[in-house]
C-alpha positions, 0 to 999 in steps of 0.5 A, a space after each residue: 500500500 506504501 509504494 502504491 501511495 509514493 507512486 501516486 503521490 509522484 505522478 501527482 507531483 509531477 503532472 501538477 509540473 506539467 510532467 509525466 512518470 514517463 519524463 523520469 529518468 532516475 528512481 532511488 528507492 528506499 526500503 527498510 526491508 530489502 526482502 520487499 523488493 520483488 514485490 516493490 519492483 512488481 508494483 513499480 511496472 503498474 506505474 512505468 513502462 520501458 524504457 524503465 528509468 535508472 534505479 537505485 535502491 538503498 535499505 535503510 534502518 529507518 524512515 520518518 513517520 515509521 514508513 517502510 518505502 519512500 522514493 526519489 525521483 529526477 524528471 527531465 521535462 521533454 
């Protein structure tokens, strides 16, 4: 449900800058249960489409407001 919500979240962002997820160029994700990325990298496809933007992924011990995924993006506007 917390990717789901980050995702949401970033194309809202980035259609109220006059973007799209397809102008992302760069993913980094933060996880704070590394054994959650298959799952992640599934619900990352619903919202992507090829060519995928780079990605990165960093597990991390914590995250504000006890989330378990948080996401940052770079778009280059086309």
């Amino acid at each position: 449900a917390q990717v789901h919500r980050a995702l949401r979240n970033l194309r809202a962002v980035a259609e109220a800058a006059g973007a799209s997820l397809d102008d992302c160029v760069k993913l980094t994700l933060f996880l704070t249960d590394l054994s959650n990325f298959p799952r992640v990298n599934e619900i990352m496809q619903e919202y992507f489409a090829k060519p995928f933007p780079a990605r990165s992924t960093v597990g991390v011990s914590s995250l504000p407001r006890d989330a378990q995924f948080e996401v940052e993006a770079v778009l280059v506007r086309r």
